[in-house]
C-alpha positions as CSV (number, residue, x, y, z in Angstrom):
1,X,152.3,184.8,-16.4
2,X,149.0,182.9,-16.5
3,X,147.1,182.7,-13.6
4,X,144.1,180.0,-13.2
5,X,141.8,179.2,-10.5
6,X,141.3,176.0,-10.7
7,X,137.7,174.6,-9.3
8,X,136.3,171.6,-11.4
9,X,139.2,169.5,-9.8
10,X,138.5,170.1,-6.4
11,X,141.8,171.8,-4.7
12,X,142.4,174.2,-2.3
13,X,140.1,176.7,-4.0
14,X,142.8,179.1,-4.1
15,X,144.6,181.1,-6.9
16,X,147.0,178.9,-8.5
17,X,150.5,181.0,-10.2
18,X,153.0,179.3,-12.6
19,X,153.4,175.8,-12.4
20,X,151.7,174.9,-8.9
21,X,150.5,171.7,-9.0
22,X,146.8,170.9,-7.6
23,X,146.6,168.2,-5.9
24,X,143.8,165.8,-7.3
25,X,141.2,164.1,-5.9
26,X,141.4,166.4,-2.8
27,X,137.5,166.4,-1.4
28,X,137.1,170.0,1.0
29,X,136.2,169.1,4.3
30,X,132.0,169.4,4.6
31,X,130.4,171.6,7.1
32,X,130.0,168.6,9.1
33,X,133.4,167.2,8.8
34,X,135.0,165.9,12.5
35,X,136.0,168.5,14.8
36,X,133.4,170.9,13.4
37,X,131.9,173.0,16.4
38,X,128.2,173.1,16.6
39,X,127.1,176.2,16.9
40,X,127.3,177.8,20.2
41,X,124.1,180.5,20.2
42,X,120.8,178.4,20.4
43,X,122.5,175.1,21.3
44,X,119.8,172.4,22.6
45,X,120.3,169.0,24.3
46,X,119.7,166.0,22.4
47,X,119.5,162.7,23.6
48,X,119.2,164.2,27.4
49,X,123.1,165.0,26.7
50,X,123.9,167.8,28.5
51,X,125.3,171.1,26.0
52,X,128.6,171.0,25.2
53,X,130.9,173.2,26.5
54,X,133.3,175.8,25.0
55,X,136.7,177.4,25.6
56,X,137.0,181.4,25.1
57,X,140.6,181.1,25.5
58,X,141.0,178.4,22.9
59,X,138.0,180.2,20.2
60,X,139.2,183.4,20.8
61,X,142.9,185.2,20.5
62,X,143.5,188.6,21.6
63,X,141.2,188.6,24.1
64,X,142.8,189.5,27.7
65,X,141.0,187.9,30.8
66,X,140.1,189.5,34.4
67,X,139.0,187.4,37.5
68,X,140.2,184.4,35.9
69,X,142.6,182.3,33.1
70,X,139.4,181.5,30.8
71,X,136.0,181.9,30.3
72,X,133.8,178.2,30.0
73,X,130.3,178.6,28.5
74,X,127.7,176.7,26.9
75,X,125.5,179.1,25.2
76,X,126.0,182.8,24.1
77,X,122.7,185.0,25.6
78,X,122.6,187.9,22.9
79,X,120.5,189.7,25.4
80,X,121.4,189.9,28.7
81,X,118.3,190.4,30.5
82,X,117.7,186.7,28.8
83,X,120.9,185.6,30.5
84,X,121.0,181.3,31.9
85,X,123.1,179.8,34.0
86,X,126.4,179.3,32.3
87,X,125.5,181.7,29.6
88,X,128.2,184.3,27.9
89,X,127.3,187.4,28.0
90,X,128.0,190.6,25.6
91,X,128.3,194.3,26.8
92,X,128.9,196.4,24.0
93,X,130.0,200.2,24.8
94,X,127.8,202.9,23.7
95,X,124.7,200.5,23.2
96,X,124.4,198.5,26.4
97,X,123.9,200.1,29.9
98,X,127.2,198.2,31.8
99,X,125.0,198.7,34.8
100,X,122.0,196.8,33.5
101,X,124.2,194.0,31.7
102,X,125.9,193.2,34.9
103,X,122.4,193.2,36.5
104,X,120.8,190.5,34.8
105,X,124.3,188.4,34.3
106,X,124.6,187.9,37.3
107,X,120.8,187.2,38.2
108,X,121.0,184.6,35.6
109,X,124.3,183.3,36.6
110,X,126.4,183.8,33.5
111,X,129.5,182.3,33.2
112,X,131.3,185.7,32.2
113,X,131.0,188.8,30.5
114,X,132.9,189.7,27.0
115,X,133.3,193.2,26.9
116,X,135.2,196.0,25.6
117,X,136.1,197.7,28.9
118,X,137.1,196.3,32.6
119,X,133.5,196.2,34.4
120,X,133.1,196.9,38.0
121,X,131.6,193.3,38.3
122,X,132.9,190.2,40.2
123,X,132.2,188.3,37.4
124,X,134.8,186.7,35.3
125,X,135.8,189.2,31.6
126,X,137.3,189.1,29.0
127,X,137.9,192.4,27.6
128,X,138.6,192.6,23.4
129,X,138.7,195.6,21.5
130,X,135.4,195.4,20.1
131,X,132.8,193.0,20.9
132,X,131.0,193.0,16.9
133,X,134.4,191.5,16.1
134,X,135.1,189.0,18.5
135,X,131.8,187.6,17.7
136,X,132.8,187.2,14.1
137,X,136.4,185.0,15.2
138,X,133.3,182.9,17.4
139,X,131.0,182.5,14.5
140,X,134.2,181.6,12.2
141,X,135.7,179.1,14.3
142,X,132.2,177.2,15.3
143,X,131.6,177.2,11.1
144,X,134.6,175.4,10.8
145,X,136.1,178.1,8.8
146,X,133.6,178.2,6.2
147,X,135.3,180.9,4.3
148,X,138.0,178.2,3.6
149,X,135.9,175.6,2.0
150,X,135.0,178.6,-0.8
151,X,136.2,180.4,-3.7
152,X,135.8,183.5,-1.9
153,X,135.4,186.8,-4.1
154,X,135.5,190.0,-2.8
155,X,133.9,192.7,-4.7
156,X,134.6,196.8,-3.5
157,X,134.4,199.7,-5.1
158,X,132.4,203.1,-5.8
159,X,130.0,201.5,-7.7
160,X,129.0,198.7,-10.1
161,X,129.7,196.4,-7.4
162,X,126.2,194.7,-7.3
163,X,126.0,194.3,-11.5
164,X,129.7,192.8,-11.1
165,X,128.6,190.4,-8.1
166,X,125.5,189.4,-10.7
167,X,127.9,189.0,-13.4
168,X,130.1,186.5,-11.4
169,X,127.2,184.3,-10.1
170,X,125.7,184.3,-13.8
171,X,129.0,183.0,-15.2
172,X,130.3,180.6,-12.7
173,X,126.3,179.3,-12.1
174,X,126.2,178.5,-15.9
175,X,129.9,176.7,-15.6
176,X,128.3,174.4,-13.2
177,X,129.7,176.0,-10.2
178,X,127.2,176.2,-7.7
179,X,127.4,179.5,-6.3
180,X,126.6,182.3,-3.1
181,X,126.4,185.6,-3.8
182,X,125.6,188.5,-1.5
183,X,124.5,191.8,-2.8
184,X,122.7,194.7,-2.2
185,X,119.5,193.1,-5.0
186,X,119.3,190.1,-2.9
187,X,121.0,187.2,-1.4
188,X,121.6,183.2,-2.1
189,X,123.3,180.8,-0.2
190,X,123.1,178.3,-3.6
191,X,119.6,176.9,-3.4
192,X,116.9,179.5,-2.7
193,X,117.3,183.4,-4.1
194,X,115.8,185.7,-1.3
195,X,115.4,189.7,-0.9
196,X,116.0,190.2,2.5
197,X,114.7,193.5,4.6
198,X,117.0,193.8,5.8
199,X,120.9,195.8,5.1
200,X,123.1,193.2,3.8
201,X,125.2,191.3,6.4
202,X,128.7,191.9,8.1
203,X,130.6,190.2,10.9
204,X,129.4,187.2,12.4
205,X,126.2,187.0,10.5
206,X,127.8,186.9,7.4
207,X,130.0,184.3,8.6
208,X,126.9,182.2,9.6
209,X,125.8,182.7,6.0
210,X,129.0,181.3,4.8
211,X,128.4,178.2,6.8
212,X,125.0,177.8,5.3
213,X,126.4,178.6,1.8
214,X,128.8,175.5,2.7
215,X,126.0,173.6,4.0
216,X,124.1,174.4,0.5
217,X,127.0,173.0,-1.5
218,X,128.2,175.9,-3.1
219,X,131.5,175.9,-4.3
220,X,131.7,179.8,-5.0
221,X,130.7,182.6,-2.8
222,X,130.7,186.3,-4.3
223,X,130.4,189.3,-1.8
224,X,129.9,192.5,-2.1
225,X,131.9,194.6,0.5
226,X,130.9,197.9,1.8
227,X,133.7,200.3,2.3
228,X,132.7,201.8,5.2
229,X,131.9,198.4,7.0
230,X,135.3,197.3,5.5
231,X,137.2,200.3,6.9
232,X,136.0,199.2,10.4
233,X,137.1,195.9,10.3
234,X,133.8,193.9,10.2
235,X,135.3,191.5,7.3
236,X,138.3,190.7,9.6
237,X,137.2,187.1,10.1
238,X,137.0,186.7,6.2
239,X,139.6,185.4,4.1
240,X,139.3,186.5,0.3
241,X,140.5,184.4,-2.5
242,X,139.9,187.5,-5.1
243,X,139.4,191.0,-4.3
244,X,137.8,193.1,-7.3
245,X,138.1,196.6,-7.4
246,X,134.9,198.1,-9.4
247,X,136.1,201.4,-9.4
248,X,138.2,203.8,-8.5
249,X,139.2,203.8,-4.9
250,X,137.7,206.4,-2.8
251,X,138.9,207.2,0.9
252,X,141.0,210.4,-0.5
253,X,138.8,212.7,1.5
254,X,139.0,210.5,4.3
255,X,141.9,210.5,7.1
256,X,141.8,206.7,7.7
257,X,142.5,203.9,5.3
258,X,140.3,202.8,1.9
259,X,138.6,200.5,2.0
260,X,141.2,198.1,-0.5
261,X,144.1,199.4,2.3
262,X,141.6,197.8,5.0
263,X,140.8,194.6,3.0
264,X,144.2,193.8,1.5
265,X,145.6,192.3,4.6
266,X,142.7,189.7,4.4
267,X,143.8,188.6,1.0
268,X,144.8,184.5,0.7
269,X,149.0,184.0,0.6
270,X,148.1,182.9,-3.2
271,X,145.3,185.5,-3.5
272,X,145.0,187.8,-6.6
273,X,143.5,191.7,-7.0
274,X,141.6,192.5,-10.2
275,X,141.7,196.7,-10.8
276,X,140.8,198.8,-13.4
277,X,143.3,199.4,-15.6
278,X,142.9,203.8,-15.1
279,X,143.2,202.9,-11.3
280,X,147.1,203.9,-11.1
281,X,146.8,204.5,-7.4
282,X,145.7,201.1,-6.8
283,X,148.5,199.5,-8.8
284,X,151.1,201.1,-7.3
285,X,149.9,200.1,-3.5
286,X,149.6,196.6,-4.8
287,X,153.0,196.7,-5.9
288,X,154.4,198.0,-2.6
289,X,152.3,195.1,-1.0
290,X,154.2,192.6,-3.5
291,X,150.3,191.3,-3.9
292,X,149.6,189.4,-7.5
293,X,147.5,192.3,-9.2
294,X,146.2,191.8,-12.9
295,X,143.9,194.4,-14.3
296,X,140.8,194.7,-16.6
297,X,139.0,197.8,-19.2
298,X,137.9,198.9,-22.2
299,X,141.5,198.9,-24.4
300,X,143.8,196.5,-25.3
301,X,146.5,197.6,-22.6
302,X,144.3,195.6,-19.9
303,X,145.5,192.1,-18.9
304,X,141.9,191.6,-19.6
305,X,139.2,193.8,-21.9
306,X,135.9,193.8,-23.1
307,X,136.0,196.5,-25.8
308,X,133.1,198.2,-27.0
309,X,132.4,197.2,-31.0
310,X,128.7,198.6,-32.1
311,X,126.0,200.1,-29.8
312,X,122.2,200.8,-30.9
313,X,118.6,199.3,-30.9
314,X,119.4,198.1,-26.9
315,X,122.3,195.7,-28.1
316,X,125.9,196.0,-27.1
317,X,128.5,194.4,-29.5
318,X,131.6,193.9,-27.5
319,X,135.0,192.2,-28.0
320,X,136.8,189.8,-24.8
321,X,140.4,189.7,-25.4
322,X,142.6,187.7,-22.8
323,X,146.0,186.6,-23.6
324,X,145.6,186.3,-27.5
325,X,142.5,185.0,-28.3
326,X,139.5,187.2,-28.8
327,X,136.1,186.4,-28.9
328,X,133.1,188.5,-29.8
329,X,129.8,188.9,-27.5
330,X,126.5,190.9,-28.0
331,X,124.8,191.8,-24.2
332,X,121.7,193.9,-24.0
333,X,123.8,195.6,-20.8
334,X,124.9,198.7,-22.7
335,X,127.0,202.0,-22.1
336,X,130.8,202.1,-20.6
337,X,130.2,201.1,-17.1
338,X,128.5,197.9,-18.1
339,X,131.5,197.2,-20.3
340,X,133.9,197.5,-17.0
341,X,132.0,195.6,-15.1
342,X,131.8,192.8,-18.1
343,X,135.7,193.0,-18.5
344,X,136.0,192.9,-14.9
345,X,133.5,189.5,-14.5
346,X,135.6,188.0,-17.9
347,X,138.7,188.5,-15.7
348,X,137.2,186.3,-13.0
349,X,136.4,183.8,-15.5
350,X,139.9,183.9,-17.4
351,X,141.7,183.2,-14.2
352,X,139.4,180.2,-13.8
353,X,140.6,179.0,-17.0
354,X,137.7,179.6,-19.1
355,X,138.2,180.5,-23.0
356,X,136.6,184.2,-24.3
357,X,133.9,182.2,-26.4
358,X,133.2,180.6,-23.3
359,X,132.8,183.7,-21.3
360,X,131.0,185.4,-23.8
361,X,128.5,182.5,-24.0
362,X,128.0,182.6,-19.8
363,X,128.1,186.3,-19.6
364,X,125.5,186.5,-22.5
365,X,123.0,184.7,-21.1
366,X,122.4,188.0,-18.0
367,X,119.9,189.9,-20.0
368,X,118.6,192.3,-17.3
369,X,120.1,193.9,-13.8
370,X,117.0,195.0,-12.0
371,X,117.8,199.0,-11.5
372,X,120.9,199.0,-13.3
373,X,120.3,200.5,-17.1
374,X,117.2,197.7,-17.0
375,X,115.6,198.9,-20.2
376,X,111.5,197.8,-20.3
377,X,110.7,198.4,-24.3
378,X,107.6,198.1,-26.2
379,X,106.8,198.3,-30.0
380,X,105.9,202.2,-31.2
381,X,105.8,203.4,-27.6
382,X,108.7,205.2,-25.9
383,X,111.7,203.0,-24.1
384,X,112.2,203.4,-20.2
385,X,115.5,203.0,-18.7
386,X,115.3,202.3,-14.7
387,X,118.4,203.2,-12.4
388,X,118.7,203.1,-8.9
389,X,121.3,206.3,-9.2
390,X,123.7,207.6,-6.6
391,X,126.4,209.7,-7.7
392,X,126.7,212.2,-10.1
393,X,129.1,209.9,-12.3
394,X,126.4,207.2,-12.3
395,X,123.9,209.5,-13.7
396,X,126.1,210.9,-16.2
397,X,127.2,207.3,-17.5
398,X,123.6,206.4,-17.7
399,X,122.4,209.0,-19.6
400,X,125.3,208.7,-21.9
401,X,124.2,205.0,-22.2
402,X,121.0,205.5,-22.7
403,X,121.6,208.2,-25.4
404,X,124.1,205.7,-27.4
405,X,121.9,203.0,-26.6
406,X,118.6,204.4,-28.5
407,X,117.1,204.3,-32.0
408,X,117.9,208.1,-32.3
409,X,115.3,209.6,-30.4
410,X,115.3,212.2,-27.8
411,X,116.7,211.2,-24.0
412,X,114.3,212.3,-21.3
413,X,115.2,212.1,-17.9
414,X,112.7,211.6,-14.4
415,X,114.9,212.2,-11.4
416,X,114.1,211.8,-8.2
417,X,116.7,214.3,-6.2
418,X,118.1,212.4,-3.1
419,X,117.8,214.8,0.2
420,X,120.7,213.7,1.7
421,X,123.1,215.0,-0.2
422,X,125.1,218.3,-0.3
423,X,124.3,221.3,-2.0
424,X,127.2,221.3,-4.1
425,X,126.5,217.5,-5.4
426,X,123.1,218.5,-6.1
427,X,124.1,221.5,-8.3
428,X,126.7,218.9,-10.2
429,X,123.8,216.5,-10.7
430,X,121.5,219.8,-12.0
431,X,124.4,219.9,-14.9
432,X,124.9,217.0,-15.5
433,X,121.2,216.4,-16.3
434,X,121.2,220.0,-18.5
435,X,124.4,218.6,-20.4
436,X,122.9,214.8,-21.1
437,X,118.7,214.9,-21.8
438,X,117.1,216.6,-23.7
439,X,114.4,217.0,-21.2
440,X,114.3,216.9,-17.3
441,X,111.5,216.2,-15.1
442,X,112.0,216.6,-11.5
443,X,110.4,214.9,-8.7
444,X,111.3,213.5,-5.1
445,X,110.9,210.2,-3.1
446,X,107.5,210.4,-1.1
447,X,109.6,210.4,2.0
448,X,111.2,214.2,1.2
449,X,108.3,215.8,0.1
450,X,108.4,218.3,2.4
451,X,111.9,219.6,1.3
452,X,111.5,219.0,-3.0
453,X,111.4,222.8,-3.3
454,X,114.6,223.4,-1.6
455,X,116.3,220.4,-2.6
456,X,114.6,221.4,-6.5
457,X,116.4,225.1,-6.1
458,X,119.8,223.2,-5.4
459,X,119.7,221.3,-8.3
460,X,118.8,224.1,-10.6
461,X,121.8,226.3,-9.2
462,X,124.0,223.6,-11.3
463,X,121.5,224.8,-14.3
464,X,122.2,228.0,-17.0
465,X,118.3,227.1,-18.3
466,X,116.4,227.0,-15.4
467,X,112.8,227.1,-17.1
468,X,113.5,224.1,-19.6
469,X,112.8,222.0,-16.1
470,X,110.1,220.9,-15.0
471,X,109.2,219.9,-10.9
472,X,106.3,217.1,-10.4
473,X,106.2,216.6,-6.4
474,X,104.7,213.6,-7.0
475,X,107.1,210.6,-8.5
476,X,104.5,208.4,-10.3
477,X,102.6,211.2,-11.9
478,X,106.1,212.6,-13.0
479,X,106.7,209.3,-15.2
480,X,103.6,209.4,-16.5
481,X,103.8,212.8,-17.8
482,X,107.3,212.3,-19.7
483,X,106.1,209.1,-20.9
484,X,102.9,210.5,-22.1
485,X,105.1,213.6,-24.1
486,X,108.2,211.4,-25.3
487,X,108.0,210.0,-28.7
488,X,107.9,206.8,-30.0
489,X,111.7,206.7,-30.4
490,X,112.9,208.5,-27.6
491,X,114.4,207.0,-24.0
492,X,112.9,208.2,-20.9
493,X,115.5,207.5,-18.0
494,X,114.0,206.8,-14.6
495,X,116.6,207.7,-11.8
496,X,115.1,206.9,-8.0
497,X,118.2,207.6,-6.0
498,X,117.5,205.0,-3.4
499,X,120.0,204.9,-0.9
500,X,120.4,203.4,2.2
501,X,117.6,201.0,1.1
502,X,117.2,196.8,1.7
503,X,117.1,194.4,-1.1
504,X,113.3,194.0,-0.7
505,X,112.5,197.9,-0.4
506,X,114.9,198.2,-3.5
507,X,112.7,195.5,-5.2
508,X,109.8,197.0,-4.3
509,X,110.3,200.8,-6.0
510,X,111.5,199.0,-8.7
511,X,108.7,197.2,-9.2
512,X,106.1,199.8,-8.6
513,X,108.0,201.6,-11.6
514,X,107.4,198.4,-13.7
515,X,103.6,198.9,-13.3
516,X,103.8,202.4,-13.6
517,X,105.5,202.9,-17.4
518,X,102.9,199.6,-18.0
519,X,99.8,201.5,-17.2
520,X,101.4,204.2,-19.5
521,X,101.5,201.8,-22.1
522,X,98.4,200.5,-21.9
523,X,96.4,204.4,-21.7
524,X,99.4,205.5,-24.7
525,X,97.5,202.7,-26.7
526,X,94.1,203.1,-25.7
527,X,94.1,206.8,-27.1
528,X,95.5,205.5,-30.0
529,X,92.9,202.8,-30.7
530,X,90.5,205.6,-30.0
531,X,91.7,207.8,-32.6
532,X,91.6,205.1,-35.2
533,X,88.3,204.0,-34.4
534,X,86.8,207.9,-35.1
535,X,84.8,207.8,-38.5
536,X,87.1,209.9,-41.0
537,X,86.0,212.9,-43.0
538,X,84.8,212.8,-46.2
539,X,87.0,213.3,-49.0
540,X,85.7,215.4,-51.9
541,X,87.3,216.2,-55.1
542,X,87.2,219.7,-57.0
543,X,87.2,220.0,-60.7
544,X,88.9,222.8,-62.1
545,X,87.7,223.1,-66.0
């Protein structure tokens, strides 16, 4: 069965199976289109017109009332000690004081109160089961539905989710797609690329984003989901086009749903879930759903592979197979887990109908992942690898990468251990890094200085050769030391473990790392011009008669 999404003709913008028809010269409704709300937080008058007024009743389902049939309101006051006259006001429980909140409403003369328990409060409520949600139906109905006027992709997973979300904006940007993508590296709504500071967005302000994304023109928006945020509901007001599944589900620890059981009832009617091909579990829930599932890897029995030709000197040689027609590519993205998340962004682009020479061409053209196997080489001088970490799979995959990836040299490794976790992952990570590198330097983030010894003892219980590691407290001179020792030809592999971070903090480390294996460069070569500059000894010959 051949699947296609089908975008240059305009169309619903949702999967298309068998012999659908698409119905041309359909235009999508703009952001502006009639019978758009404007949007209700922030609202001025124009003209002297007095605000326009809005219906909880009608924007809101679910929601049961108290004191009255509806609520009427012009503005939304996200602080209630900001409150105005026929304002709506939030009370969240466990963050706002209900005593305070009903304070100020009803100094200000608010309208109502949308809450997640009855208040004792004359004012008229309406009580919902969580107020972050609710807020998320408002900011989707006053959009206009934005999520409707996109190709919406859905990326989750335990990891490779951001180089996958890069993947699919590279491709479907060089189709001539315009396209959004939202990731933990940054965010664009289809004009301007920004870092933000801030966690990427869930609920209501990633709705709003979808409405700029709309606003931009972008005919594609990619989204990474988080699974915890997913598990709690916050992209409920989301419909999803495509849901890719990175990796292997994880929520088996967990008592609640994953994160795909949580997001797979937000799927489109017509919408289709891309897995990995070793991701039975996942299959066989999709099948009990009766959901259209087609799956991608690294062997020929995926709907959909990118298999791994030739690896060496930095360059990945790998073949795209769909249907029957193959296609060759060569990526600087090396190791395993960057072929996954290649097959898995060739899936994308098979369902929208592109050929594997065409993929390959698209896909080809992402040279570098910031933090993600992002190798910084230099002629005679030793390669550094940069990864942003996090599990102990992760580091293994990149070391093995980074090992298959070299000119045959030696694979050092500078990790920086990460506090927060348990004594038993930091003991697999201690050998994992004993079983990959040939050489170890450990260090810590500037933040956990205080605990590197005790955090440096958990790693080395994982470890049979304790004393073939070495501990540097300080993170910048740890880098410089291996890449003063490594050779010419060997890898040095640069592991930060930042979690928990922004786009712009993430950046930022990154960055700081740049300038760091630089300066190394630079002193590496100054000592060498220094050596050849030294006036060599004088060479005398002895006869013998």
């Amino acid at each position: 069965m051949r699947h296609t999404l089908r975008l240059h003709d305009g169309g619903s913008y949702r999967s298309k199976f068998e012999s659908t028809a698409l119905a041309s010269g359909f235009t999508p409704p703009s952001y502006a289109s009639k019978g758009a709300l404007p949007p209700i937080s922030g609202i001025t008058e124009i003209d002297d017109q007095p605000a326009r007024e809005y219906s909880l009743a009608e924007l809101l389902d679910g929601g049961r009332f108290f004191g009255c049939d509806d609520v009427t309101f012009k503005h939304i006051a996200l602080d209630a000690h900001h409150c105005g006259v026929g304002e709506l006001v939030l009370c969240r429980i466990g963050q706002d004081d209900p005593n305070q909140v009903i304070a100020a409403a009803m100094a200000g003369g608010a309208a109502g109160i949308l809450t997640e328990q009855l208040l004792p409060c004359p004012l008229p409520q309406c009580i919902v089961g969580s107020v972050d949600r609710a807020m998320a139906s408002l900011a989707s109905a006053q959009n206009n539905r934005p999520d409707r006027k996109l190709l919406t992709i859905g990326v989750l997973g335990a990891s490779g989710k951001t180089s996958t979300c890069l993947m699919l904006s590279a491709m479907t940007t060089a189709s001539g797609l315009r396209t959004a993508y939202q990731c933990d590296l940054g965010s664009h709504e289809g004009v301007v690329a920004s870092t933000p500071s801030t966690p990427p967005p869930t609920g209501s302000l990633l709705v709003d984003w979808l409405g700029e994304a709309v606003d931009c023109g972008s005919r594609v928006a990619v989204i990474e989901l988080d699974e915890t945020a997913a598990r709690h509901g916050e992209y409920d007001s989301i419909e999803f086009d495509v849901l890719l599944v990175t990796q292997r589900d994880t929520g088996d620890g967990d008592f609640g749903p994953s994160a795909l059981h949580a997001t797979i009832d937000r799927l489109a009617s017509s919408g289709v879930v891309i897995v990995n091909e070793t991701d039975r579990k996942s299959q066989r829930f999709l099948e009990q759903q009766a959901v259209h599932c087609v799956t991608y890897g690294t062997t020929q029995s995926a709907d959909y592979a990118a298999m791994p030709v030739n690896q060496g000197g930095g360059m990945s040689t790998l073949m795209l197979a769909a249907d029957e027609t193959r296609a060759m590519m060569e990526t600087p993205l090396c190791g395993p887990a960057m072929a996954r998340n290649l097959a898995a962004a060739s899936a994308v682009g098979a369902l929208l109908g592109y050929t594997p020479e065409t993929i390959a061409q698209r896909l080809g053209r992402l040279r570098v992942i910031p933090g993600r196997g992002q190798r910084m080489v230099e002629f005679a001088k030793p390669t550094a690898v940069i990864e942003t970490g996090g599990a102990v799979d992760r580091l293994r995959a990149s070391l093995v990468a980074a090992k298959e990836a070299g000119v045959g040299g030696r694979v050092w490794c500078v990790y920086a251990i990460d506090g927060s976790s348990d004594a038993s992952t930091l003991a697999s990570s201690g050998n994992a890094l004993e079983r990959n590198a040939h050489h170890t330097v450990l260090t810590t983030v500037p933040e956990q200085q205080e605990k590197f010894l005790q955090n440096a003892h958990q790693i080395l219980d994982g470890v049979k050769e304790c004393a073939s590691m070495r501990l540097v407290g300080d993170q910048n001179k740890a880098i410089e030391w291996a890449m003063e020792h490594a050779g010419p030809r060997d890898s040095v592999v640069i592991v930060l473990n930042t979690r928990n971070t922004s786009a712009s903090q993430q950046r930022g480390l990154i960055e700081q790392v740049e300038s760091t294996v630089q300066a190394c460069w630079e002193q590496r070569e100054e000592l060498a011009e220094e050596s050849t500059d030294e006036v060599p000894a004088k060479i005398s010959l002895k006869l013998f008669p």
